[in-house]
C-alpha positions in Angstrom: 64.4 -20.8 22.7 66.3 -20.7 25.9 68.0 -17.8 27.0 71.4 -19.1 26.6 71.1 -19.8 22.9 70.7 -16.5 21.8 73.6 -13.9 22.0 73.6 -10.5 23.4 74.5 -9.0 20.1 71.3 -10.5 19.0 69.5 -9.5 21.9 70.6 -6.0 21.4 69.4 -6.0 17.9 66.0 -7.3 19.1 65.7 -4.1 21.4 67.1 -1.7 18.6 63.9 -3.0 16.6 61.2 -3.5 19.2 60.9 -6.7 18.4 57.6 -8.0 20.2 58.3 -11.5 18.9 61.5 -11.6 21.8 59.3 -10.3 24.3 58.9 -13.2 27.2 62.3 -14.7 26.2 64.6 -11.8 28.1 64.3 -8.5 29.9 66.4 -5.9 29.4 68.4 -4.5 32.3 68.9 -0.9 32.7 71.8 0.0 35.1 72.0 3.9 34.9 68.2 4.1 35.8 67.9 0.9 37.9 64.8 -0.6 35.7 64.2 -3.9 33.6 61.9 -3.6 30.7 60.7 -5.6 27.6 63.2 -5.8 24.4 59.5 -3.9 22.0 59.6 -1.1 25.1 58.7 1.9 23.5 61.1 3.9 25.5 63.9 6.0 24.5 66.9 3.4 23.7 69.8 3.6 26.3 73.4 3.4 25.6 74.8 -0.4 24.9 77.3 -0.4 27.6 74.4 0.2 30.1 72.2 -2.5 29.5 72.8 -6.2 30.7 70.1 -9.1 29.5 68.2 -11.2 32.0 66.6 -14.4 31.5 63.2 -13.1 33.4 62.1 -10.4 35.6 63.1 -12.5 38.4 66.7 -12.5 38.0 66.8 -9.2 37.1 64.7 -8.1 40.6 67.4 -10.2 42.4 70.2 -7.5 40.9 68.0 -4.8 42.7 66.2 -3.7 39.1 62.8 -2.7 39.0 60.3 -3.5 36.3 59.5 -0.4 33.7 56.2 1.0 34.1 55.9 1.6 30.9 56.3 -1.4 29.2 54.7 -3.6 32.4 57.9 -6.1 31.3 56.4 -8.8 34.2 52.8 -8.6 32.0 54.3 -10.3 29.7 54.7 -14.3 32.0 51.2 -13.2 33.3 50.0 -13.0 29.7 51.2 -16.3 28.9 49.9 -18.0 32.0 46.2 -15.9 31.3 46.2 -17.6 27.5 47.1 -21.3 28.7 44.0 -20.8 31.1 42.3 -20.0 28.3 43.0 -22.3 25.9 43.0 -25.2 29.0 39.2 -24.2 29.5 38.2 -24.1 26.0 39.6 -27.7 25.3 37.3 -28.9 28.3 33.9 -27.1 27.7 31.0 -29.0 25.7 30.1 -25.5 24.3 31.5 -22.2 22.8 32.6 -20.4 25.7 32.2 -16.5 25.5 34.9 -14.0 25.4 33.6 -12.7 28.2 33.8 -15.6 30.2 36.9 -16.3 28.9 38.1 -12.8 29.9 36.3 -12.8 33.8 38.2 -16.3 34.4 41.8 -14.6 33.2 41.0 -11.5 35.3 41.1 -9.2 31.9 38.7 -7.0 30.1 37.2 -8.7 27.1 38.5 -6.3 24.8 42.0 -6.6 26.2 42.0 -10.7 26.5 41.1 -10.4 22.7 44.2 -8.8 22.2 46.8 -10.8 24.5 45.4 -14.2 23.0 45.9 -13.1 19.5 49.0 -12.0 20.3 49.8 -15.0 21.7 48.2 -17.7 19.5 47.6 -15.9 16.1 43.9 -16.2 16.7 41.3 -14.7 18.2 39.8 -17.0 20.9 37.0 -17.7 18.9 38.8 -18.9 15.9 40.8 -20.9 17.9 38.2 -22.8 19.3 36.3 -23.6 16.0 40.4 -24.7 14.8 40.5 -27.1 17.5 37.4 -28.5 17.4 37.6 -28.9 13.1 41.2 -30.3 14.0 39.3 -32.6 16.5 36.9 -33.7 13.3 39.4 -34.6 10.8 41.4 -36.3 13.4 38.4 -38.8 14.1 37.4 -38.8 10.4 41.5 -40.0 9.7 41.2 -42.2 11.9 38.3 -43.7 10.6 35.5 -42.9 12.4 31.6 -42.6 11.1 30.9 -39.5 10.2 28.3 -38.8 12.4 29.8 -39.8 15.4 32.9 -37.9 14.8 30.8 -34.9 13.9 29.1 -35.2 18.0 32.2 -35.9 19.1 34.4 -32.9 17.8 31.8 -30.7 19.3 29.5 -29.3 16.5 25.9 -29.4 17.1 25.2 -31.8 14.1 25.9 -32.5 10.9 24.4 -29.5 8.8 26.4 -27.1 11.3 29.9 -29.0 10.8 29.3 -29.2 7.0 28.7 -25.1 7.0 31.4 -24.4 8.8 34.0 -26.7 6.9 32.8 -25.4 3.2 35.2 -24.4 1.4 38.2 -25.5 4.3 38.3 -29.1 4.0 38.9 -29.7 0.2 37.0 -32.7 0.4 33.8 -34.1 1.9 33.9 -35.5 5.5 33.4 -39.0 4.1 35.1 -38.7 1.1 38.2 -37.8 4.0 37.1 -40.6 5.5 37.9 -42.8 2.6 40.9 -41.4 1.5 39.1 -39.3 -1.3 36.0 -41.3 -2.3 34.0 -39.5 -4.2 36.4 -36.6 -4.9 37.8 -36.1 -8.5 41.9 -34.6 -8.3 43.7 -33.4 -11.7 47.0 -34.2 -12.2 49.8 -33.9 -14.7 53.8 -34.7 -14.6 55.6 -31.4 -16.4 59.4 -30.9 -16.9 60.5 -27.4 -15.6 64.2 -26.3 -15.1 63.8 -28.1 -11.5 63.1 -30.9 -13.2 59.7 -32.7 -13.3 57.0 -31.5 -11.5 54.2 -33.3 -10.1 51.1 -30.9 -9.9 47.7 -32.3 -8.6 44.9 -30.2 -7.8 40.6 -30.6 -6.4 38.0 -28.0 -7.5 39.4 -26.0 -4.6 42.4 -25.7 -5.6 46.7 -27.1 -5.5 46.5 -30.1 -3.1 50.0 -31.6 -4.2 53.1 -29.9 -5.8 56.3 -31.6 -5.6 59.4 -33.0 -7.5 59.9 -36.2 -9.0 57.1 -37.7 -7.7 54.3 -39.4 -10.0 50.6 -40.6 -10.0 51.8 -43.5 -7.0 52.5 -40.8 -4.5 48.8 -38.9 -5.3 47.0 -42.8 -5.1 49.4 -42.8 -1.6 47.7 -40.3 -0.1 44.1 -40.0 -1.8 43.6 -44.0 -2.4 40.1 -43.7 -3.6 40.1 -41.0 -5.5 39.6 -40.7 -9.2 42.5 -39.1 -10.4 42.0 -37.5 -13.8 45.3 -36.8 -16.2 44.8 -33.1 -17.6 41.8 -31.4 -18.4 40.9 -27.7 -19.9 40.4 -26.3 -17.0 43.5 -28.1 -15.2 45.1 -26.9 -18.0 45.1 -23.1 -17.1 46.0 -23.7 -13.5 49.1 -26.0 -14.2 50.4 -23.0 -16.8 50.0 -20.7 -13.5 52.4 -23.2 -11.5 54.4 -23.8 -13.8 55.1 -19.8 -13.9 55.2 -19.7 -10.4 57.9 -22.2 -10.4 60.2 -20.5 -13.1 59.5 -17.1 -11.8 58.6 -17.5 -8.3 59.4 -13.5 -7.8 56.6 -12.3 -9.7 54.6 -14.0 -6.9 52.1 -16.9 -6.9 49.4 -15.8 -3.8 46.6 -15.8 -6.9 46.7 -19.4 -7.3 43.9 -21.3 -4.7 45.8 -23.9 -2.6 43.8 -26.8 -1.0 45.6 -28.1 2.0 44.8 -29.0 5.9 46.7 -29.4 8.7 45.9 -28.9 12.7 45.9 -25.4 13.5 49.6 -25.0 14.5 50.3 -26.5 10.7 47.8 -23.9 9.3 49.2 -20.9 11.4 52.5 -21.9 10.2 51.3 -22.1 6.3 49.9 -19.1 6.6 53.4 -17.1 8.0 55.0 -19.0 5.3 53.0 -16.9 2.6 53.9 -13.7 4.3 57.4 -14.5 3.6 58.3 -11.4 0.9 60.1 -12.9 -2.6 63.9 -12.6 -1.8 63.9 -12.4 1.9 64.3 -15.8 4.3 62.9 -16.3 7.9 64.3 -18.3 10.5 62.4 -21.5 12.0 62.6 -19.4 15.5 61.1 -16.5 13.4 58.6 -18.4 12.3 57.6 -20.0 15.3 57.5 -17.0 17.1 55.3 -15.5 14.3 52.6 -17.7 15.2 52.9 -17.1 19.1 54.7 -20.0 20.0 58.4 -18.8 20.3 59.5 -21.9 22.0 58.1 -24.0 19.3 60.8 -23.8 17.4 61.2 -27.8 16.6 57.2 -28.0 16.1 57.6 -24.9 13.2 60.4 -27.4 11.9 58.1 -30.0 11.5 55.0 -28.3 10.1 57.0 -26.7 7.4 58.2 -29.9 6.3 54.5 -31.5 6.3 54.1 -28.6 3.8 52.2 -30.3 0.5 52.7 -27.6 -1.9 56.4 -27.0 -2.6 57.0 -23.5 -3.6 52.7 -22.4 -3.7 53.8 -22.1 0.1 56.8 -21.2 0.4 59.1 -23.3 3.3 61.9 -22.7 1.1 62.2 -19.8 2.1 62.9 -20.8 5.6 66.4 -21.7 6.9 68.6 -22.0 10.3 69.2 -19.1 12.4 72.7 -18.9 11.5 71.9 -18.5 7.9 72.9 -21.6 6.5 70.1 -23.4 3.9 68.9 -26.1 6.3 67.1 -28.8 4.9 64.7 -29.2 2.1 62.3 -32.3 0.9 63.3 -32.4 -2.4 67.3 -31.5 -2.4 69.2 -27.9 -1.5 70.4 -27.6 -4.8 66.3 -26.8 -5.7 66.1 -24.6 -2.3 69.2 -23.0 -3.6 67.9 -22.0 -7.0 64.3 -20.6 -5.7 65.7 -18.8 -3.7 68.6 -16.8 -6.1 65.3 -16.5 -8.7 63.9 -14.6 -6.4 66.6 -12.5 -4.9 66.6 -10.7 -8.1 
């Protein structure tokens, strides 16, 4: 976000509540005690018509302010610039790289690195190395790669390595993925709910598909070889859970296994999404600053609408900054309705 689209109201509120999320988009200018500090400083708060908002610690050093030394309000660029190091030499090493080697090229301790990039990213450094390089698989396998090559190529050691690491992540099998589902069985039914009809698909792993008047062509869309199977037992008792989670989405829903992949961004996204408390909204800037990317904003956008399972994760709850609905795959009037079920 830049610094001219938020307000100083807003600003002012993000100081009153230590907001770490704003920290790196403004500093906050002291004038009675001539100091600039970070809008989460822990200091005692001064009084409003004292304070003036900078853009960075530059422009406020060039009104003759001088950074807090408590809050270390500069830390904050040098943090950022330590984690795109980082992340710069993980993408271009063969091999896991340590956290202390990580840490000695950023000029941090380990311990502390640990906590700036997590800060920063949402992950640690070492699960954001295995993210890329699974993201780095299923994009080869998508794009039709052999399996073994793509295996090499993303970075694991070999095959029995990539297949223990993705158990459990991917849903389906790497050649299954490669062939749009071969191989893999998915459940599925149409049911009518107050929403109106409900398409519900699922894998042994769990909800892979839940939208609104869609149908069987929009599962064989997406998972072409797959043998889709109408119903079942066992299907049975998940679909009764969904169906609850739909017409009572505030008794909440995080019980029911969800089977859905994304790059990492997507998945760090999904998983702020099901933070989201029944009856409260986040912004997209809220969420994209909840995954350490703050001026990401469009990118949250766009990973909440590649969402696959409508309400399971929960991008309705997500709307414009000004407070207004926003958009919504399958009509506001739906968006509308989940969320006054669950403001109650």
């Amino acid at each position: 976000m830049d610094f001219g689209a938020m307000t100083d109201d807003a600003r002012w509120e993000a100081v009153q509540a230590r907001d770490k999320a704003q920290d790196g988009r403004f500093v906050t200018g002291v004038l009675t005690t001539g100091i600039y500090c970070r809008p989460s400083c822990a200091a005692r708060h001064p009084l409003r018509e004292n304070v003036r908002f900078f853009a960075d610690g530059d422009a406020a050093r060039a009104t003759g302010l001088r950074p807090c030394k408590r809050c270390l309000p500069d830390d904050v660029a040098r943090d950022e610039n330590a984690v795109i190091k980082a992340i710069a030499a993980i993408k271009q090493s063969e091999e896991p790289l340590a956290l202390a080697d990580l840490a000695a090229r950023t000029g941090y301790s380990p311990t502390h690195f640990q906590r700036v990039f997590t800060r920063h990213t949402g992950l640690s450094p070492a699960a954001y190395a295995r993210a890329l390089r699974d993201e780095r698989a299923r994009q080869a396998l998508s794009e039709g790669s052999r399996v073994t090559d793509a295996i090499y190529d993303a970075g694991f050691s070999g095959p029995s390595r990539f297949y223990q690491n993705m158990e459990g992540r991917m849903g389906m099998t790497a050649s299954a993925w490669v062939s749009g589902g071969k191989g893999t069985t998915i459940h599925w039914a149409v049911v009518p709910t107050s929403l109106g009809d409900m398409l519900v698909a699922a894998t042994e792993k769990g909800v892979c598909r839940l939208s609104f008047d869609e149908g069987r062509e929009a599962l064989e869309e997406r998972f072409p070889a797959a043998e889709l199977v109408e119903g079942g037992e066992e299907f049975a008792a998940l679909l009764k859970q969904v169906v609850e989670a739909v017409e009572a989405p505030v008794n909440g829903f995080d019980h029911i296994p969800v089977d859905v992949k994304g790059t990492a961004f997507q998945e760090a996204v999904w998983r702020e999404l099901r933070k989201i408390p029944a009856g409260e909204t986040r912004s997209y800037a809220d969420i994209a600053a909840a995954v350490g990317k703050p001026k990401a904003v469009r990118a949250a956008g766009s990973a909440n609408g590649a969402n696959n399972v409508a309400v399971l994760i929960p991008c309705h709850r997500v709307v414009r900054s000004d407070g207004t609905l926003g958009g919504y795959a399958y009509g506001l009037p739906i968006k509308e309705e989940l969320l006054k079920r669950e403001s109650f």
